[in-house]
C-alpha positions, -999 to +999 in steps of 0.1 A: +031-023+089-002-022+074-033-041+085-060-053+056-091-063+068-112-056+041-143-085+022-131-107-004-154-118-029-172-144-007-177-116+021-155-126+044-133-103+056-095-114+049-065-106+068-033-091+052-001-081+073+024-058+054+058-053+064+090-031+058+119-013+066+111+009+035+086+034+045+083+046+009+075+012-002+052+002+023+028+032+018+033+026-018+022-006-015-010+006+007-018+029-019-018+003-042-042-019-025-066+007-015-067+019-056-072-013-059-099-024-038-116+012-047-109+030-015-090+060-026-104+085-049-084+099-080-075+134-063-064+111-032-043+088-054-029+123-073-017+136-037-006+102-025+014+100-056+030+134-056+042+122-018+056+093-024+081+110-053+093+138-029+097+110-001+118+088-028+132+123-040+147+130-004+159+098+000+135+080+026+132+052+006+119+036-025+084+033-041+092-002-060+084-029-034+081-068-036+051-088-021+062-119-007+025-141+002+033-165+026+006-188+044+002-182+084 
């Protein structure tokens, strides 16, 4: 589970849950957002990356994930 608190556009802070069962996916899906949002820096995004392919490599799970948005 990951927690996402951080401004939209407006400035208000928005609220995004993120579950799994696949560890691999959910941090790659963290990853994504924080790139995204310009929170992680390109030698954080190079280490990030290098440990979510020897996580998928050893079999903890998988790095593809699916975002389902549903309204709460």
């Amino acid at each position: 589970m990951a927690l996402n608190v951080m401004p939209a556009a407006d400035g208000k802070p928005q609220m995004a849950l993120l579950f799994s069962r696949d560890p691999v996916a959910i941090d790659a899906v963290t990853m994504d957002l924080l790139t995204e949002h310009g929170l992680l820096g390109s030698s954080e995004q190079e280490l990030a990356q290098a440990m979510l392919e020897q996580a998928e490599a050893d079999g903890l799970g998988h790095k593809q994930y699916k975002i389902e948005r549903i309204a709460f």
